[in-house]
C-alpha positions in Angstrom: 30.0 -11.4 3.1 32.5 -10.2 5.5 34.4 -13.7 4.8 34.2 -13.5 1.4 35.4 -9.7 0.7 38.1 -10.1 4.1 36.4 -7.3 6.2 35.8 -7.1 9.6 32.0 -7.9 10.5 31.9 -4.0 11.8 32.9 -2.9 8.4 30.0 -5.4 6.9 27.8 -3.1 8.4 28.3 -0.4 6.4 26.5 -2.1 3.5 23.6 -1.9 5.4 24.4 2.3 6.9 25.1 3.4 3.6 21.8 2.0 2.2 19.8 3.7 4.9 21.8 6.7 4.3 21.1 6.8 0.6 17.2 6.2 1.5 18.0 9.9 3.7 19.2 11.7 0.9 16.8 10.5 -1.6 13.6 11.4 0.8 14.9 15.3 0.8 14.2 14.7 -2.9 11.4 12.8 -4.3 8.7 14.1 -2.1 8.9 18.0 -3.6 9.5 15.9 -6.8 6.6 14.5 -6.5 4.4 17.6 -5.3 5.8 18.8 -9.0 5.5 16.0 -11.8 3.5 13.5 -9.4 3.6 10.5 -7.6 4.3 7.7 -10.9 7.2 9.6 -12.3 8.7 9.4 -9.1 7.8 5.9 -8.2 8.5 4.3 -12.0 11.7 5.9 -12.7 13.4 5.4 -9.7 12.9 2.3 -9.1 13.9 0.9 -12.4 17.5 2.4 -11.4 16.8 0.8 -7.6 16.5 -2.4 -9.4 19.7 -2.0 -11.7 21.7 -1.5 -8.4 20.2 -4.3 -6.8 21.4 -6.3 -9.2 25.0 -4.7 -8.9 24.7 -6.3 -5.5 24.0 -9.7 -6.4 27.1 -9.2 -8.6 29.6 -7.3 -6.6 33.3 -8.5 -7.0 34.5 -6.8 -4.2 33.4 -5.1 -0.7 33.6 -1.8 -2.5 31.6 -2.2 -5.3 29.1 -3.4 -2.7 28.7 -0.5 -0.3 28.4 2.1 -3.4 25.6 -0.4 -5.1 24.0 -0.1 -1.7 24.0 3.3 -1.3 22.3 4.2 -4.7 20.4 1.3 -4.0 19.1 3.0 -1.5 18.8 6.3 -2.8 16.6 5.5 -5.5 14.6 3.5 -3.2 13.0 6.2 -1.1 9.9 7.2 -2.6 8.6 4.2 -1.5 9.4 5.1 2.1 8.7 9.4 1.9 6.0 9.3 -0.8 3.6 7.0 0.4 2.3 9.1 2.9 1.1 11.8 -0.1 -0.1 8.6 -2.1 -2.5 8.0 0.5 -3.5 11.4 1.3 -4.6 11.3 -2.2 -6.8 8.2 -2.5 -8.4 8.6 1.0 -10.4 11.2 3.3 -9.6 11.3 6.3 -12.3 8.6 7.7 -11.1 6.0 5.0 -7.4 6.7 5.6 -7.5 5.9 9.6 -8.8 2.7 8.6 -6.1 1.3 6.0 -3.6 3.3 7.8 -2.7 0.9 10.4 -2.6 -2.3 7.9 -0.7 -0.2 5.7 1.8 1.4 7.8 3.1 -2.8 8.6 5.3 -2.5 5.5 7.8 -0.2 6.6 7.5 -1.5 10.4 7.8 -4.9 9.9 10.3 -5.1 6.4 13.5 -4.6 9.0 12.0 -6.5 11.8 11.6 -10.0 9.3 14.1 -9.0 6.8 17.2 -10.8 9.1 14.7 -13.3 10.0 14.5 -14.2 5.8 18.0 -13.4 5.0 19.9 -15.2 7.5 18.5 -18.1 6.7 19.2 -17.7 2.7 22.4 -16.5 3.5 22.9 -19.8 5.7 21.3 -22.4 3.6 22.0 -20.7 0.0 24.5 -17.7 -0.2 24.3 -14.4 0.9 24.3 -12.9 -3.1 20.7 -14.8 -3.0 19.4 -12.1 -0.2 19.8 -9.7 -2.8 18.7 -12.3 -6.0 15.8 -12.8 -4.3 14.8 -9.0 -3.7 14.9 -8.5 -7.2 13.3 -11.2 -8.2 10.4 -9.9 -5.7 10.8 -5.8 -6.5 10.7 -6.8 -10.3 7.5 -8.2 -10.1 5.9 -5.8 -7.8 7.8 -2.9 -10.6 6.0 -4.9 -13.4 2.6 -4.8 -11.5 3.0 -1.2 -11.1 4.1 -0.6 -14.4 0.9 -1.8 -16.2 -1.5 -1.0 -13.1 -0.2 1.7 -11.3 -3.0 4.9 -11.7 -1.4 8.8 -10.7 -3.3 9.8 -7.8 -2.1 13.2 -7.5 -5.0 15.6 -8.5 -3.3 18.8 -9.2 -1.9 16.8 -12.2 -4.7 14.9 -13.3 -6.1 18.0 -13.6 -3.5 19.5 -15.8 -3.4 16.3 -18.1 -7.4 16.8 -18.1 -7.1 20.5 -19.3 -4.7 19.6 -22.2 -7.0 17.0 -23.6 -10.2 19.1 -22.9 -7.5 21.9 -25.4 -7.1 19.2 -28.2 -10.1 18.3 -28.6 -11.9 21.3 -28.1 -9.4 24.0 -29.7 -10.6 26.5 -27.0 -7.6 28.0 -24.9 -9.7 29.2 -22.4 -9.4 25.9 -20.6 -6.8 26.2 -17.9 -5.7 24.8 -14.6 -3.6 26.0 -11.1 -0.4 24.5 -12.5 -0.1 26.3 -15.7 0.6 29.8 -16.2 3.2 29.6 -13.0 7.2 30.5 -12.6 9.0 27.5 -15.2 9.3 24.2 -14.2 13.1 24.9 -12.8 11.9 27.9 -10.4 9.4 25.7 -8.7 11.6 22.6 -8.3 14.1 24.7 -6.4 11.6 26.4 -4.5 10.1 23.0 -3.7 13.3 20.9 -2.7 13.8 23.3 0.3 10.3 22.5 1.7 11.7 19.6 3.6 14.1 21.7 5.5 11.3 24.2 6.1 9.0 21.9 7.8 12.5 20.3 10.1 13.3 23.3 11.4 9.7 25.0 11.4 7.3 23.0 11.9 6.9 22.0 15.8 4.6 19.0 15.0 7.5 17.4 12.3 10.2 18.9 15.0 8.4 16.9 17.7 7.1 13.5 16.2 10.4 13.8 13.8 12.9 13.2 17.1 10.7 10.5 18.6 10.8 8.5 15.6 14.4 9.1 14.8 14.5 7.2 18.5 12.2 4.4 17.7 14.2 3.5 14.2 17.7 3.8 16.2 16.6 1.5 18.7 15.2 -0.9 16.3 18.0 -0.5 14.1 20.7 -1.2 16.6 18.7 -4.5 16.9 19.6 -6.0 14.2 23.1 -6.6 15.5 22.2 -5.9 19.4 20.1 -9.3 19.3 23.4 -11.3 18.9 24.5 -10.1 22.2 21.6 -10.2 24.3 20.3 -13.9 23.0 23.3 -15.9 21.4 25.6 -14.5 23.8 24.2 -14.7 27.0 22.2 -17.9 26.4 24.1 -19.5 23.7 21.2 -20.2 21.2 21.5 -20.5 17.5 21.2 -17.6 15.2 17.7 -19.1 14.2 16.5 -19.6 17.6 17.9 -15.8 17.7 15.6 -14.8 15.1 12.4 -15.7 17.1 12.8 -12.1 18.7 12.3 -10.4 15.5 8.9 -12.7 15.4 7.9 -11.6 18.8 8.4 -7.6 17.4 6.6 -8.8 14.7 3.4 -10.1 16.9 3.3 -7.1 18.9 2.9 -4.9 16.0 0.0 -6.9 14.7 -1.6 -6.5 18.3 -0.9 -2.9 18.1 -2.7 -2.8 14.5 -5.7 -4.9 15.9 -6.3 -3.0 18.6 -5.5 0.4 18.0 -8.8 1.1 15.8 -10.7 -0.1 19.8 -8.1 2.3 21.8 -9.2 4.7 19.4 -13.1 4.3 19.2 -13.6 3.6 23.1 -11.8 7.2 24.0 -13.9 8.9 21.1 -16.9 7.4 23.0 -15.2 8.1 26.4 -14.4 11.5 25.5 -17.1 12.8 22.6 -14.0 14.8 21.5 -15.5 16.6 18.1 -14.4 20.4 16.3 -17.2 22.7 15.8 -18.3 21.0 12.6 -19.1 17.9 14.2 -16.0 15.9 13.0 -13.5 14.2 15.2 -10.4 16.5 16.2 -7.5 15.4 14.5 -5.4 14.9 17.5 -7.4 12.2 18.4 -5.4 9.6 16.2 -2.2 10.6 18.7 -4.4 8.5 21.4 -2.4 4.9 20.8 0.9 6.6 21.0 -0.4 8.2 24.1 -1.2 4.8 25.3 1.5 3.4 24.0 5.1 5.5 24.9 5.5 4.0 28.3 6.0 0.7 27.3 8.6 1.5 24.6 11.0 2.4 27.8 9.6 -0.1 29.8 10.2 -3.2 26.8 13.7 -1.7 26.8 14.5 -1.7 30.3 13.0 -4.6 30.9 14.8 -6.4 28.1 18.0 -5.2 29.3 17.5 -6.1 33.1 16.6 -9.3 32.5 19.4 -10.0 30.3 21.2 -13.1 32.4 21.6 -16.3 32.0 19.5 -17.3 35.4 16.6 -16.0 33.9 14.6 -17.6 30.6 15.0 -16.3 27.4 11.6 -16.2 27.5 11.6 -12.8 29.3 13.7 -11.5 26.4 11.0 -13.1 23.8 8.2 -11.4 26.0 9.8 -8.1 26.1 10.2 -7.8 22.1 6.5 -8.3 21.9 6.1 -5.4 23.9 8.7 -3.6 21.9 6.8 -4.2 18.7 3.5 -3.0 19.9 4.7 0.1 21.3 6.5 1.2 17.9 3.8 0.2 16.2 1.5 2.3 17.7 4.1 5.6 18.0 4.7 4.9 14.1 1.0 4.7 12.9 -0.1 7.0 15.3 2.6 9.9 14.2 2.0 9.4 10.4 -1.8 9.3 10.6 -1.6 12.7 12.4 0.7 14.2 9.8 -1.2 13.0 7.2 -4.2 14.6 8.1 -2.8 17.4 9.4 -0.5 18.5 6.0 -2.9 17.0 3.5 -0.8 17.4 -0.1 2.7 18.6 1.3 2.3 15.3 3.4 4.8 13.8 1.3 7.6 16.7 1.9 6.7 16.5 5.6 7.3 12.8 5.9 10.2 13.1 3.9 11.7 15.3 6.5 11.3 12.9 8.9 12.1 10.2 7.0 15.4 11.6 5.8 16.1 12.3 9.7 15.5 9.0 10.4 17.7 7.3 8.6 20.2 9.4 8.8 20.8 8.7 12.5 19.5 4.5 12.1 22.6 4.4 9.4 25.0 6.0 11.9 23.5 3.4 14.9 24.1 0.3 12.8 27.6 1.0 12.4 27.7 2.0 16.4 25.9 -0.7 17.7 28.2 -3.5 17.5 30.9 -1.3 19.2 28.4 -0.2 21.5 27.3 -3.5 22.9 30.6 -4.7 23.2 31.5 -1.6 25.0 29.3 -1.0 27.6 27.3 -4.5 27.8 24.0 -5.3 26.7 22.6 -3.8 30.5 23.8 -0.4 29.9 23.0 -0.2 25.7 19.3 -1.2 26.2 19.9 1.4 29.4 21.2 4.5 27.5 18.2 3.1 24.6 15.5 3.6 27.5 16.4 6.7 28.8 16.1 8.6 25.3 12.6 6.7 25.5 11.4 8.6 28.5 12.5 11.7 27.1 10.4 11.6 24.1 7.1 10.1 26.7 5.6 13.2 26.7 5.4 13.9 23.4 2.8 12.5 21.9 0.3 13.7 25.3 1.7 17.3 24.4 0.5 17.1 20.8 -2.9 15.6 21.7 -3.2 18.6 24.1 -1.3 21.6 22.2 -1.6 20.0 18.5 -4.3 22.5 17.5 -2.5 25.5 18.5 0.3 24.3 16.2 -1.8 23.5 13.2 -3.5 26.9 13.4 0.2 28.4 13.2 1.9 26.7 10.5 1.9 27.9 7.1 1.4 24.2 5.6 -1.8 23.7 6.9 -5.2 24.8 5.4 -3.0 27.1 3.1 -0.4 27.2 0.3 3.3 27.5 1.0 
C-alpha cells in the first residue's frame, strides 16, 4: 500500500489508527442506541454501511480515499465490539454467561493478533486490495446469516412489540409496557448518549478496569509494527517466520481460556466465597486477572531483555505465549465482571471502555514505529512493562473493594 499510493510506511499506519479511531467514536454511540431501539437495529443497519465502506477500500484510487473509507469503516463497525457485552447479558444468567464468556470473548482477542498473520500473507502472495476483498466476502456472509437468523434479545423491547400485538388483536388499551408512556423518543436518546461519559468518569469499577485495558490494547497494538523490530531486525527472519509470534499470543490465549474456568472453580472450592443468598460473589470472576497481571509485565520485560541476537528467538516465541495468556485472562476476566455487575446498561459501560480503548491503541499505532526506532526495542517493551505494574493491583483491589463499589453506583441494581 504505501508503494502503491507513495507514502511513507508511518503514514500507512494511519489506515489502520483512523479505523480504530472510528470504532471509538462509534462505541460512545450504539450502546445507548441500543438500550433505546435494541440490539438488531443497531447491529443490521450499521453494518450494511460497514460493508459499503469496506468495499470503498478494496477500491480506493488514492491514499486518501483510503484512510476516510477506513475511518467510517470503522465507525460503523462498533457494535460489534460495545454491544456484545449487552447481547450476552441478555441471552444468559449469570451461571450460563461465565461459561461461554471465555470462548466468546476470543473474537475480539484474537481478530488483531491473526489478522497480520492472514493479511500479510494475501498481501504478499495476492495484493493487499484482497485483505480487504476477502473481509467482505467473509462480513457479507456472516451480515446475510444475521439478516435472516438474527433474533432481538433485548427484553424491554420484546416486550413493547408484545404489548402492540396483544393491542391489535385484542382492541383493549389497557395493555401497556415500561417503554411507553415516557419523555419522546428524542428526550431519551439524548439522555442516553451521555451514559457513556457518566460511567468514565463515575464509575470507579469502568474507571479502574477501563485504564488497564486501554494498557493491554496499547501494548498489543503497538505489536503489530513492534514485531518487525524485535524479530526481523534483530534476527533477520522473514516476515512469515515473524508472524509465528502472533501464533504464540494466539496459543496462550487459548491456555488462558482452558484453564481459567479451573483457576476459577479450585479458588471457589479453596475459598467457599458465597453472598448471603447462597450465590457466588461477583468479584470472584476477577480471580484469573488476579492470577494473571504479573505475567503481563513479566512477558514484556522479559521479551524485551532477551531481545539479542546471542540469544534464540525462541525466548521471544516463548515470551508471546505468555503475553497472550495474560491478556486473555485480564480481558475475559474484566468484561465478565462488568457484565454481571451492570446487567442492561452493560452495553453503555463497555462502550466506555471500548471507546477509551481505542482511542489511545489508534494513537499507539501511529507512535510505535517511531517509538521503536527511537529508543530501541529494550527500552519500548521497558516503558510497555512499567505501565503493566502500575495497573497489577488492580484487579486484587476490585476482588477486595468491588462490593463497596457496586453498592455505590447508580447503575447497579437500579435505574439511571
Amino acid at each position: 500500500m504505501s508503494k502503491e499510493f507513495h507514502v511513507s510506511q508511518t503514514s500507512q499506519t494511519l489506515a489502520t489508527a483512523l479505523f480504530l479511531l472510528g470504532i471509538s467514536a462509534g462505541s460512545l454511540i450504539v450502546g445507548p442506541l441500543s438500550e433505546e431501539l435494541g440490539r438488531n437495529p443497531v447491529y443490521l443497519v450499521s453494518t450494511m454501511f460497514y460493508l459499503c465502506f469496506t468495499l470503498g477500500d478494496a477500491l480506493a484510487p488514492n491514499f486518501g480515499a483510503q484512510i476516510t473509507f477506513r475511518f467510517l469503516a470503522g465507525l460503523f463497525s462498533s457494535p460489534a465490539l460495545s454491544c456484545y457485552g449487552g447481547s450476552l447479558a441478555d441471552m444468559y444468567d449469570t451461571e450460563e454467561r461465565q461459561k461461554v464468556w471465555a470462548i466468546f470473548a476470543l473474537s475480539p482477542l484474537l481478530s488483531p493478533v491473526l489478522s497480520p498473520v492472514a493479511g500479510g500473507w494475501i498481501e504478499n502472495h495476492i495484493s493487499w486490495r484482497w485483505v480487504y476483498w476477502i473481509g467482505l466476502i467473509l462480513s457479507g456472509a456472516v451480515y446475510l446469516a444475521a439478516l435472516l437468523f438474527l433474533r432481538e434479545t433485548f427484553s424491554p423491547m420484546i416486550i413493547q412489540w408484545r404489548t402492540y400485538h396483544l393491542r391489535q388483536i385484542t382492541g383493549d388499551d389497557n395493555y401497556t409496557c415500561d417503554l411507553e408512556g415516557r419523555e419522546s423518543l428524542g428526550s431519551r436518546l439524548a439522555q442516553n448518549l451521555t451514559r457513556p461519559a457518566k460511567f468514565f468518569t463515575t464509575e470507579l469499577i469502568i474507571i479502574t478496569l477501563g485504564f488497564y485495558l486501554i494498557v493491554v490494547y496499547v501494548v498489543l497494538f503497538t505489536f503489530l509494527n513492534g514485531f518487525e523490530f524485535i524479530f526481523t531486525d534483530t534476527y533477520g527472519l522473514s516476515p512469515g517466520i515473524t508472524g509465528l509470534a502472533f501464533v504464540g499470543v494466539t496459543i496462550g490465549a487459548l491456555i488462558s481460556t482452558s484453564i481459567t474456568p479451573l483457576v476459577s472453580f479450585i479458588h471457589r472450592r479453596i475459598s467457599g466465597m458465597k453472598d448471603v443468598s447462597g450465590s457466588d460473589v461477583p468479584e470472584l470472576v476477577l480471580i484469573p486477572a488476579v492470577v494473571a497481571s504479573p505475567f503481563f509485565s513479566i512477558s514484556l520485560f522479559w521479551l524485551g531483555w532477551t531481545n539479542y541476537s546471542s540469544i534464540s528467538y525462541w525466548s521471544g516465541y516463548a515470551a508471546t505465549v505468555m503475553f497472550g495468556y495474560s491478556i486473555t485472562a485480564i480481558f475475559v476476566s474484566s468484561y465478565i465482571y462488568i457484565i454481571n455487575s451492570y446487567g442492561t446498561f452493560s452495553s453503555s459501560a463497555l462502550g466506555s471502555i471500548t471507546m477509551a480503548r481505542y482511542l489511545f491503541s489508534a494513537g499507539m499505532v501511529v507512535a510505535a514505529r517511531p517509538m521503536y526506532q527511537g529508543i530501541g526495542v529494550h527500552w519500548s517493551l521497558t516503558l510497555l512493562g512499567c505501565l503493566g505494574l502500575i495497573c497489577l493491583p488492580f484487579p486484587f483491589l476490585l476482588y477486595k473493594y468491588g462490593h463497596v463499589l457496586r453498592e455505590k453506583s447508580d447503575f447497579i441494581d437500579g435505574d439511571d
